[in-house]
PDB file of N, CA, C, O and CB in Angstrom:
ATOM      1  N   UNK A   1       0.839  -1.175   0.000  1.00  0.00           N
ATOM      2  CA  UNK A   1       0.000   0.000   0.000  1.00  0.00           C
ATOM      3  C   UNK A   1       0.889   1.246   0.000  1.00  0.00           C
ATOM      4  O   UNK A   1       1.843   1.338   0.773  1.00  0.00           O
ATOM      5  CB  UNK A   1      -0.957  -0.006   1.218  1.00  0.00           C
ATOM      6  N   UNK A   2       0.538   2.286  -0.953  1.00  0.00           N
ATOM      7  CA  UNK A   2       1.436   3.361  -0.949  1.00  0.00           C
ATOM      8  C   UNK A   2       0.671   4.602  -0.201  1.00  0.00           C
ATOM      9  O   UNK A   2      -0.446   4.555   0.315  1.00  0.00           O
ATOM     10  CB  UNK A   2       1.894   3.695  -2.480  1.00  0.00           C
ATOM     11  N   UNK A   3       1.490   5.638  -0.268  1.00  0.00           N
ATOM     12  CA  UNK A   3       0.944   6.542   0.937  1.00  0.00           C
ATOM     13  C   UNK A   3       0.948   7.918  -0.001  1.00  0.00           C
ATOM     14  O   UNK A   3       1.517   8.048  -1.084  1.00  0.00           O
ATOM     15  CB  UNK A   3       2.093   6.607   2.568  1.00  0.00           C
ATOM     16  N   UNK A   4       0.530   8.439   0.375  1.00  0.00           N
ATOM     17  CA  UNK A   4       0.569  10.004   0.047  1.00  0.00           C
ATOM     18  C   UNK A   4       1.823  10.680  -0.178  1.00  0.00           C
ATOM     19  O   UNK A   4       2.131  11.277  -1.210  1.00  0.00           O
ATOM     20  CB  UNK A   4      -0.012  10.763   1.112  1.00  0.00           C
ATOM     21  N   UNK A   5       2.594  10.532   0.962  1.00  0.00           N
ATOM     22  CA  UNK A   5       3.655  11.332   0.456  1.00  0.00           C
ATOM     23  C   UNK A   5       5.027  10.112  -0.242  1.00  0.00           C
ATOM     24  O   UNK A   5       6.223  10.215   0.028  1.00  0.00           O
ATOM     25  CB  UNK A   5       4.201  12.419   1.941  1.00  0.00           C
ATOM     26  N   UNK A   6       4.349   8.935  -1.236  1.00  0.00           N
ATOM     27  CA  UNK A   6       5.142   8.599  -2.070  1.00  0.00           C
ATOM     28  C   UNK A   6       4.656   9.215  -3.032  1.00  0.00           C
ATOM     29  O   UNK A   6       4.835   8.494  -4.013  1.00  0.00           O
ATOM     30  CB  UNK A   6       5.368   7.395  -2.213  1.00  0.00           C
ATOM     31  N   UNK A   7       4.023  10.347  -3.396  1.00  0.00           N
ATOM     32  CA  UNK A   7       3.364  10.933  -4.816  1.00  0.00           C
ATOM     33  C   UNK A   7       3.726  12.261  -4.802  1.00  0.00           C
ATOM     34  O   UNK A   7       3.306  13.176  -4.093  1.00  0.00           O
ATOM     35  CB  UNK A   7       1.690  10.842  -4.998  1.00  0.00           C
ATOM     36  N   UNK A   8       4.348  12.256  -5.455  1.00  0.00           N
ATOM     37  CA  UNK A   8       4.708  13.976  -6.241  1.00  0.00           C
ATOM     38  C   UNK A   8       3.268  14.975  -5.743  1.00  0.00           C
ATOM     39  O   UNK A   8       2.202  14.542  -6.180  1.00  0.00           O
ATOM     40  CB  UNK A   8       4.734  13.858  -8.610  1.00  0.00           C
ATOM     41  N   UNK A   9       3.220  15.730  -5.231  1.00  0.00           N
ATOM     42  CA  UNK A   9       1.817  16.596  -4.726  1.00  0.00           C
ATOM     43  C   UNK A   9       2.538  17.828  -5.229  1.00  0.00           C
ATOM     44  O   UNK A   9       3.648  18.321  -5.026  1.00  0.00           O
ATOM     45  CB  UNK A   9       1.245  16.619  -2.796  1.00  0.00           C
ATOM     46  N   UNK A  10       1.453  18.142  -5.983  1.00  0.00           N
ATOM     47  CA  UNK A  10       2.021  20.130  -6.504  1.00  0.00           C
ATOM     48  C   UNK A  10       0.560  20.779  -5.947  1.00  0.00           C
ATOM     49  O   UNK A  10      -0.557  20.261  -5.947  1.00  0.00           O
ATOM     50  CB  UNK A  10       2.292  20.649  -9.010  1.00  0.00           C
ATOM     51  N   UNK A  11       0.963  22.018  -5.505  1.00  0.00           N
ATOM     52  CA  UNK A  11       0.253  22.930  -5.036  1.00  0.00           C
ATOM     53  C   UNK A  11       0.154  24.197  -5.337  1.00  0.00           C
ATOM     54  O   UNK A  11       0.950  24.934  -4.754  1.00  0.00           O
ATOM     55  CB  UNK A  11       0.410  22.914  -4.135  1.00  0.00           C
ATOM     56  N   UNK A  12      -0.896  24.883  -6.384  1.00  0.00           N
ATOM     57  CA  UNK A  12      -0.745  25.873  -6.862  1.00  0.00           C
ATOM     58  C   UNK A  12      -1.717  27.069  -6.808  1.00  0.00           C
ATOM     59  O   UNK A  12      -2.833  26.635  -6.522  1.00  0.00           O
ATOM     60  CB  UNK A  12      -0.499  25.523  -7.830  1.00  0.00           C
ATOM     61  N   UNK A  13      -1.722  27.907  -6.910  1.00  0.00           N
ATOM     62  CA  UNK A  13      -2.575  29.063  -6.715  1.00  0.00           C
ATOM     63  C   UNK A  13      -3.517  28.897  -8.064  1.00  0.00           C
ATOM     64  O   UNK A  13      -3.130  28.639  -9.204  1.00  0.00           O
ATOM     65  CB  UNK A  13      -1.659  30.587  -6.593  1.00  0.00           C
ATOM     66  N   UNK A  14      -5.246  29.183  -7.471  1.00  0.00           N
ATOM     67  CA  UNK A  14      -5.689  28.873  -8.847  1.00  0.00           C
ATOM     68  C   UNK A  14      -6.310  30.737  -8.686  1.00  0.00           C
ATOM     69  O   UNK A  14      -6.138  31.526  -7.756  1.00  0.00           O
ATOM     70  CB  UNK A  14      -7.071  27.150  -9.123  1.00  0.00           C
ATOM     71  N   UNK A  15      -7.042  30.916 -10.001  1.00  0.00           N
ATOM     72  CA  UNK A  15      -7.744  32.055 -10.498  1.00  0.00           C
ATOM     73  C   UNK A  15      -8.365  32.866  -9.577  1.00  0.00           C
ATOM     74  O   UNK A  15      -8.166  34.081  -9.601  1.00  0.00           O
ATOM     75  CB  UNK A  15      -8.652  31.707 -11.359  1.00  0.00           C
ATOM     76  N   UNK A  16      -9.206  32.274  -8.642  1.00  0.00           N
ATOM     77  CA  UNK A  16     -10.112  32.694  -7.705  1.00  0.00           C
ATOM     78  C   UNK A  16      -9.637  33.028  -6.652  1.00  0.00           C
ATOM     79  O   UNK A  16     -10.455  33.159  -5.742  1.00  0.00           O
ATOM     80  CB  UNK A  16     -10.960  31.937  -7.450  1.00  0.00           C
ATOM     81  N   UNK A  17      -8.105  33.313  -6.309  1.00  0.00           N
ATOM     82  CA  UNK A  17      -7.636  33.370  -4.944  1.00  0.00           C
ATOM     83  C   UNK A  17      -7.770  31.964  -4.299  1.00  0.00           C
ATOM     84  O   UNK A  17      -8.032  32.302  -3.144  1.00  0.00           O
ATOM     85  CB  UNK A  17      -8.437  34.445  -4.137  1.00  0.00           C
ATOM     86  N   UNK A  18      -7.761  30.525  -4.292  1.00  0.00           N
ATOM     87  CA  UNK A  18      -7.754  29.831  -3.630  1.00  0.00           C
ATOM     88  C   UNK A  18      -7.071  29.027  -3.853  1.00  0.00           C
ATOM     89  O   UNK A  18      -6.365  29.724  -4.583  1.00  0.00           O
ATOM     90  CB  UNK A  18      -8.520  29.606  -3.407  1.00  0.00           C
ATOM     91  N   UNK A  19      -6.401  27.700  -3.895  1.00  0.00           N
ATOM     92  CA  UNK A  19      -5.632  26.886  -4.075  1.00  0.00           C
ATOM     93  C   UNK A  19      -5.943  25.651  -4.402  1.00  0.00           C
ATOM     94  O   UNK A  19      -6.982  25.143  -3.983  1.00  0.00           O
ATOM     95  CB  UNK A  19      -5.052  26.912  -3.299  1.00  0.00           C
ATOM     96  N   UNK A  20      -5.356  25.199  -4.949  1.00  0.00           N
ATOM     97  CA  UNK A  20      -5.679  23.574  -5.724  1.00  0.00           C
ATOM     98  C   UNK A  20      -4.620  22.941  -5.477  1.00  0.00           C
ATOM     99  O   UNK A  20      -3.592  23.603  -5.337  1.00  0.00           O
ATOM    100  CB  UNK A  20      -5.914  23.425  -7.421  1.00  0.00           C
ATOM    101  N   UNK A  21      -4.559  21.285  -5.337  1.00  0.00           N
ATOM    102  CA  UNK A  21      -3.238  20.868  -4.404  1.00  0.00           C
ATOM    103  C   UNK A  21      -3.904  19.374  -5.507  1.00  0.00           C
ATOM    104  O   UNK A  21      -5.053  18.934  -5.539  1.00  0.00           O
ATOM    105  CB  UNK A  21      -3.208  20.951  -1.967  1.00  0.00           C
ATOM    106  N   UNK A  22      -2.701  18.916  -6.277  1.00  0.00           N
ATOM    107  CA  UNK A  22      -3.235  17.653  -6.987  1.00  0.00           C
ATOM    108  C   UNK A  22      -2.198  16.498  -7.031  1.00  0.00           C
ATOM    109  O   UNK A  22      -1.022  16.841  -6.900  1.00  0.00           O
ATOM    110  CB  UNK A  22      -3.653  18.002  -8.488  1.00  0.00           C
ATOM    111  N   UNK A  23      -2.385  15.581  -7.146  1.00  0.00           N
ATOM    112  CA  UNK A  23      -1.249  14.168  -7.511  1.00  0.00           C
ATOM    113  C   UNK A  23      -1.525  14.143  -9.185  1.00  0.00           C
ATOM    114  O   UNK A  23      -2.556  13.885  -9.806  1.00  0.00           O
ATOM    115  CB  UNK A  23      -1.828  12.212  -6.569  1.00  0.00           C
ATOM    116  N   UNK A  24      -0.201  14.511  -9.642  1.00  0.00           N
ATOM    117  CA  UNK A  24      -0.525  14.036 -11.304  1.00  0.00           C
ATOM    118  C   UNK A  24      -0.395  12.404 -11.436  1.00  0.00           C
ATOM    119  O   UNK A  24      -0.530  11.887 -12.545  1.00  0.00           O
ATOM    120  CB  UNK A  24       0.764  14.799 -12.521  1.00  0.00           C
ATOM    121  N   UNK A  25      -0.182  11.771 -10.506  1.00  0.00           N
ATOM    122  CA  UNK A  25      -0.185  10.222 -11.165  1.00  0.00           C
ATOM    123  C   UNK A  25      -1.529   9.601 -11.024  1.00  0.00           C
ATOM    124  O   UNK A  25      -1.802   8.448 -11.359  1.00  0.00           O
ATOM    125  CB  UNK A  25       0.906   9.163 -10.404  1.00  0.00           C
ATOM    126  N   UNK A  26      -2.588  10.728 -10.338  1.00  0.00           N
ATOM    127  CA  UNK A  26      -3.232   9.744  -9.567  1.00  0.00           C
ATOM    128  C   UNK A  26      -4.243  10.578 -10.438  1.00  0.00           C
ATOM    129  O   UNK A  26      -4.208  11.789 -10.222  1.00  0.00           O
ATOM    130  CB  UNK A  26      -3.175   9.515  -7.765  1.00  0.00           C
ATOM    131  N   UNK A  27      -5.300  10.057 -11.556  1.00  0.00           N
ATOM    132  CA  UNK A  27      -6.747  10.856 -12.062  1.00  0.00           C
ATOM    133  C   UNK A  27      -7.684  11.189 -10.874  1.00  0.00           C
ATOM    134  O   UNK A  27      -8.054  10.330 -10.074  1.00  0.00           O
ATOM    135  CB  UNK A  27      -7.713   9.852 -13.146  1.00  0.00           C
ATOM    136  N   UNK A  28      -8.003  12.345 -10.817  1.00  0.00           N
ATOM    137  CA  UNK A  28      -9.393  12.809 -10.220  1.00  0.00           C
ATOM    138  C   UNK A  28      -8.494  13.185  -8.873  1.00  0.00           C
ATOM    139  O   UNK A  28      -8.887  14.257  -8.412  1.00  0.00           O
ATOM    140  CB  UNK A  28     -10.902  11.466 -10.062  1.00  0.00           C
ATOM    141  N   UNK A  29      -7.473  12.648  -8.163  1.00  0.00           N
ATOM    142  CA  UNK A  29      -6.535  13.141  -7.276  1.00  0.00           C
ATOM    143  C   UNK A  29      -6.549  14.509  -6.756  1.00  0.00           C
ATOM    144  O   UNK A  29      -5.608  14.707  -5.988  1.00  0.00           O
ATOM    145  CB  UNK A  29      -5.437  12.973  -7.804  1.00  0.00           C
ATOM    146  N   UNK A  30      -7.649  15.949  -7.008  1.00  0.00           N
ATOM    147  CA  UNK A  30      -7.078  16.711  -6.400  1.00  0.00           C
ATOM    148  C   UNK A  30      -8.063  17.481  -5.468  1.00  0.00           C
ATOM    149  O   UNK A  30      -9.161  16.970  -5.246  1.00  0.00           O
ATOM    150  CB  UNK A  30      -6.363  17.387  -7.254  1.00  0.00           C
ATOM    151  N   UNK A  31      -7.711  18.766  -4.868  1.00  0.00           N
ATOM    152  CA  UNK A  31      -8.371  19.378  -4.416  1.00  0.00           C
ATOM    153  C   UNK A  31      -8.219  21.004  -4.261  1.00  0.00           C
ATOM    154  O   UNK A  31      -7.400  21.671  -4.894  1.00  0.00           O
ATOM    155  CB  UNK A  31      -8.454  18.746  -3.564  1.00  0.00           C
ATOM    156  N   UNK A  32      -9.376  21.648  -3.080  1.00  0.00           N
ATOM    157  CA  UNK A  32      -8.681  22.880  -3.132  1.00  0.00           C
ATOM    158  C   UNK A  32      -8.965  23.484  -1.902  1.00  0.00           C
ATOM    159  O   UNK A  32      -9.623  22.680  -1.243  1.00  0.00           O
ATOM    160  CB  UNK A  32      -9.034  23.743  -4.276  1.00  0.00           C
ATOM    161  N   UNK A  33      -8.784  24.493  -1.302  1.00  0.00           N
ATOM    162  CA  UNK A  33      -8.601  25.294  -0.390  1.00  0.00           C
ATOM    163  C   UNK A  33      -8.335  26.564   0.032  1.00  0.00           C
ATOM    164  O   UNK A  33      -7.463  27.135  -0.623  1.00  0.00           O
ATOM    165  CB  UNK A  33      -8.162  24.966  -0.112  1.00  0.00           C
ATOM    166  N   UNK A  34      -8.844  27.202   0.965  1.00  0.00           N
ATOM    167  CA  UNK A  34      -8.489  29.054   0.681  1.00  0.00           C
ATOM    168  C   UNK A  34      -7.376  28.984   0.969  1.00  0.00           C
ATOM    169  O   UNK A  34      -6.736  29.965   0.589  1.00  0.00           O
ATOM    170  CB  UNK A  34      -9.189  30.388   1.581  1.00  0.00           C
ATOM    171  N   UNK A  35      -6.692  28.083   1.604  1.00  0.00           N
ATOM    172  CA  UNK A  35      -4.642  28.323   1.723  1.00  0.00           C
ATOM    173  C   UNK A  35      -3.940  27.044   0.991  1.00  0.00           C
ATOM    174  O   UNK A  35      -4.579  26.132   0.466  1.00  0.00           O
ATOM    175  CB  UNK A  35      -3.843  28.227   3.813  1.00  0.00           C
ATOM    176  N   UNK A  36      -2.776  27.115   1.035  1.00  0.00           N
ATOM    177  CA  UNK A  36      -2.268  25.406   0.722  1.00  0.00           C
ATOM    178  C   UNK A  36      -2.493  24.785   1.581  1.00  0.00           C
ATOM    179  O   UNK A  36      -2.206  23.604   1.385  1.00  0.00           O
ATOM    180  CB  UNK A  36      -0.890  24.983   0.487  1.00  0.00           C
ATOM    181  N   UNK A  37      -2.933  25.015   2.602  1.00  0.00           N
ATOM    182  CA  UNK A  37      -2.411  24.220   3.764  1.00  0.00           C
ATOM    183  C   UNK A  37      -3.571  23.535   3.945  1.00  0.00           C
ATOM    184  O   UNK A  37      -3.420  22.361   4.282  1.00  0.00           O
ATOM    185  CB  UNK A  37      -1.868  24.980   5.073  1.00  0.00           C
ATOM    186  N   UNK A  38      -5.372  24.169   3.741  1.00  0.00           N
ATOM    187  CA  UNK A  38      -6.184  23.488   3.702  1.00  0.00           C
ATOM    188  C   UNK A  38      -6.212  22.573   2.575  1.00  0.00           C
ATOM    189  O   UNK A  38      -6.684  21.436   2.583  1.00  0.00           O
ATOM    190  CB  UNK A  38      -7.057  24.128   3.868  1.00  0.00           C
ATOM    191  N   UNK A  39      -5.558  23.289   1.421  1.00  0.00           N
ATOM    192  CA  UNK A  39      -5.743  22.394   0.155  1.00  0.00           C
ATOM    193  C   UNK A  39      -5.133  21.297   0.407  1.00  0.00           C
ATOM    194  O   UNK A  39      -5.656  20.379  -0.226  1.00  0.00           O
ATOM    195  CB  UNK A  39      -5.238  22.902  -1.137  1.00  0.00           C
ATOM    196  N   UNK A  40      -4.130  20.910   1.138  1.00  0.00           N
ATOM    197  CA  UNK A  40      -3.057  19.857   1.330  1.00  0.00           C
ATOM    198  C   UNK A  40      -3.757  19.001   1.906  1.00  0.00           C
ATOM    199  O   UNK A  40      -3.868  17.921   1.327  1.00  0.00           O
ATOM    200  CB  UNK A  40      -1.811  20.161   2.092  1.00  0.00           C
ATOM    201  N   UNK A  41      -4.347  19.160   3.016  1.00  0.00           N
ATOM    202  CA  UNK A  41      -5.212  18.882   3.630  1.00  0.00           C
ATOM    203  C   UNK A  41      -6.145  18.180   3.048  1.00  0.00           C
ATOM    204  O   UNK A  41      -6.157  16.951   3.113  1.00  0.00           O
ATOM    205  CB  UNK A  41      -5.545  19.731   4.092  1.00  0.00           C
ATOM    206  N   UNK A  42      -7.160  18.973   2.322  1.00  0.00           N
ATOM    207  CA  UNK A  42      -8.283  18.132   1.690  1.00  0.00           C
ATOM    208  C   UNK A  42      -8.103  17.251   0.647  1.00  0.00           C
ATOM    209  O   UNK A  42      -9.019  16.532   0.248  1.00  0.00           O
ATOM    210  CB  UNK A  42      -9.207  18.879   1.231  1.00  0.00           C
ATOM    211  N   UNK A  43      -6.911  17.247   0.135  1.00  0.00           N
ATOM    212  CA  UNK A  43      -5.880  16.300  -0.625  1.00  0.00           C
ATOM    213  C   UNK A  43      -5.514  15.261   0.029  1.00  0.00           C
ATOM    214  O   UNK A  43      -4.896  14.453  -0.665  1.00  0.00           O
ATOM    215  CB  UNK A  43      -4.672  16.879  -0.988  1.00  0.00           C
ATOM    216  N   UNK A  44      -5.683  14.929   1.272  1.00  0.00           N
ATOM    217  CA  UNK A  44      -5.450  14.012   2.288  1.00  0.00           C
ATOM    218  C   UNK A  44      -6.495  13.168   2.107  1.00  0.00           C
ATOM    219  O   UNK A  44      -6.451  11.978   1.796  1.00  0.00           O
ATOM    220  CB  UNK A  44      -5.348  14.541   3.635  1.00  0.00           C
ATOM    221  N   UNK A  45      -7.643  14.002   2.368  1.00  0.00           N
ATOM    222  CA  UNK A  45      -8.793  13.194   2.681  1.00  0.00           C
ATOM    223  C   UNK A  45      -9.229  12.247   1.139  1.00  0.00           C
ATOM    224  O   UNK A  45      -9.564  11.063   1.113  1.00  0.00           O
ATOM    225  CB  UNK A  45     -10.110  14.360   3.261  1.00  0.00           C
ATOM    226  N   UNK A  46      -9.090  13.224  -0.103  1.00  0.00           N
ATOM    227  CA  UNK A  46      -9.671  12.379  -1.401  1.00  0.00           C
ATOM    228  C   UNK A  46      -8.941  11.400  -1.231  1.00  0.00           C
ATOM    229  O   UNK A  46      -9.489  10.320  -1.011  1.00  0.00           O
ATOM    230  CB  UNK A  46      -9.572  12.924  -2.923  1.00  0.00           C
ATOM    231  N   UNK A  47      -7.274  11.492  -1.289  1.00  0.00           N
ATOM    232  CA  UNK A  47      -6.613   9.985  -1.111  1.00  0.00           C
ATOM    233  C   UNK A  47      -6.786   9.051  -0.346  1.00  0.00           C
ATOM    234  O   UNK A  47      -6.466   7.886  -0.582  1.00  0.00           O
ATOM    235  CB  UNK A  47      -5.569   9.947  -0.913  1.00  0.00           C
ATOM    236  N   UNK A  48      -7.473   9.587   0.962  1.00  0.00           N
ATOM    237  CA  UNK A  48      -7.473   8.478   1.657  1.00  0.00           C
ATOM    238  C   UNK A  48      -8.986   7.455   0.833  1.00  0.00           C
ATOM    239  O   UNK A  48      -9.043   6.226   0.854  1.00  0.00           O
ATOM    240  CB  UNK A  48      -7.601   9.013   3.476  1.00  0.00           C
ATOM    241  N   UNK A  49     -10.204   8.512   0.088  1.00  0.00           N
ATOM    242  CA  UNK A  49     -11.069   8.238  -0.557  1.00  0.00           C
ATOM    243  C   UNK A  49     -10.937   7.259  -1.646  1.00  0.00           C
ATOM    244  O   UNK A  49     -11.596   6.234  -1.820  1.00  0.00           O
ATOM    245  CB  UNK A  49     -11.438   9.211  -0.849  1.00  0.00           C
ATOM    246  N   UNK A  50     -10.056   7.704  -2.291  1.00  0.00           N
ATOM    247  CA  UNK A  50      -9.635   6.797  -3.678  1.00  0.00           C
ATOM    248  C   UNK A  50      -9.269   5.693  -3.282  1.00  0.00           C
ATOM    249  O   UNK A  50      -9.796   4.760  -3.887  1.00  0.00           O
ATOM    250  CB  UNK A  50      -8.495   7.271  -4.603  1.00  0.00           C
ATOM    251  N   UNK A  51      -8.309   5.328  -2.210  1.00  0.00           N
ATOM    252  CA  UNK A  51      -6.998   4.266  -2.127  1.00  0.00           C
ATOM    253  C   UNK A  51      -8.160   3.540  -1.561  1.00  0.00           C
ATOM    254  O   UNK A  51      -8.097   2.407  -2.038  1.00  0.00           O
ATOM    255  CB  UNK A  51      -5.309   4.543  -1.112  1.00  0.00           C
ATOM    256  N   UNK A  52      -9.337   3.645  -0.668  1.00  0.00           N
ATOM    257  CA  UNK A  52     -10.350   3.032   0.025  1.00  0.00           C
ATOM    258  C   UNK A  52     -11.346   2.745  -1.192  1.00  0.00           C
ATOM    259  O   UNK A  52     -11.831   1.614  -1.216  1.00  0.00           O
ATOM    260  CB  UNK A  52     -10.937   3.960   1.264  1.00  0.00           C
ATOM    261  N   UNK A  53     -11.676   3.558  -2.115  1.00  0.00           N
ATOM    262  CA  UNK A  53     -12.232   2.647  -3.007  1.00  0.00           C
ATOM    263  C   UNK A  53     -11.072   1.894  -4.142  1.00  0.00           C
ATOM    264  O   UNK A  53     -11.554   0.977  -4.806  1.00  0.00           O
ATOM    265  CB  UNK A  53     -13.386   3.507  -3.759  1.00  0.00           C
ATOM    266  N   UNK A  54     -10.380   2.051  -4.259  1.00  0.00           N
ATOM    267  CA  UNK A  54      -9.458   1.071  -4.392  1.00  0.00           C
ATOM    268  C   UNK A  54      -9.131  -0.281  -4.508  1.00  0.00           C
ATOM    269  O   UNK A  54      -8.791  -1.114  -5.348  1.00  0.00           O
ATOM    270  CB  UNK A  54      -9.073   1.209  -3.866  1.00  0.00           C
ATOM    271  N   UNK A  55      -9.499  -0.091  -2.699  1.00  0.00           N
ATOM    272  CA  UNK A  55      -8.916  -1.611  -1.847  1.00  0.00           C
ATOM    273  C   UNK A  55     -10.509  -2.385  -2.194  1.00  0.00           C
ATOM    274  O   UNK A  55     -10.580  -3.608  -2.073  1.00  0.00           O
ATOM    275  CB  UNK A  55      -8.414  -1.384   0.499  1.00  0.00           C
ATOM    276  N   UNK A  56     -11.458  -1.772  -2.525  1.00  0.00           N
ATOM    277  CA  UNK A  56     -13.064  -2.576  -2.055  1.00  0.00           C
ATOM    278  C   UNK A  56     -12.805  -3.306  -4.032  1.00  0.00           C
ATOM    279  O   UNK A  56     -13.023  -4.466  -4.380  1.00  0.00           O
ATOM    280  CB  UNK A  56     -15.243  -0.860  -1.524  1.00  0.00           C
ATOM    281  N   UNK A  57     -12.528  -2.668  -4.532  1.00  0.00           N
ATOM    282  CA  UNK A  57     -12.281  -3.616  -6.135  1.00  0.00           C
ATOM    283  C   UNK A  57     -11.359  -4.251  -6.355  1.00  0.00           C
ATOM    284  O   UNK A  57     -11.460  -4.833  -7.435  1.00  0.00           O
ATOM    285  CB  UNK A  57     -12.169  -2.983  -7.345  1.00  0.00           C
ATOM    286  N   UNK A  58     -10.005  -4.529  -5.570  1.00  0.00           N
ATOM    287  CA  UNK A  58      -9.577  -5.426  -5.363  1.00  0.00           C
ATOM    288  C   UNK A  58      -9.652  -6.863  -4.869  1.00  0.00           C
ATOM    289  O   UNK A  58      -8.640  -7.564  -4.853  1.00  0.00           O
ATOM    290  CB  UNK A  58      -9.208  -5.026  -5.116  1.00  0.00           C
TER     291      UNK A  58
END
C-alpha cells in the first residue's frame, strides 16, 4: 500500500484566490482550499477516498 507522500503533490494558486493541491499520477486526485495548507489537507482526505475505493475492487 502506498501513501501520500510517495506521490509527487504540486500545489498551486488557482484564479479565484484559492488553491488547488493535486497528484498528477493519480486521475481525479485533487483538491482545493483558501490556503495550501487546507488544500493539502483536503488532498489528504480524497486519497485516503480513492486508495479506500481502491482496496473494495480489489
Amino acid at each position: 500500500m502506498k501513501f501520500l507522500q510517495d506521490y509527487t503533490v504540486v500545489i498551486l494558486p488557482d484564479d479565484n484566490g484559492t488553491f488547488v493541491a493535486y497528484v498528477p499520477a493519480i486521475p481525479g486526485c485533487h483538491a482545493w482550499g483558501q490556503t495550501a495548507d487546507e488544500a493539502r489537507a483536503e488532498l489528504v482526505y480524497v486519497f485516503e477516498m480513492i486508495q479506500e475505493e481502491f482496496n473494495q475492487m480489489s
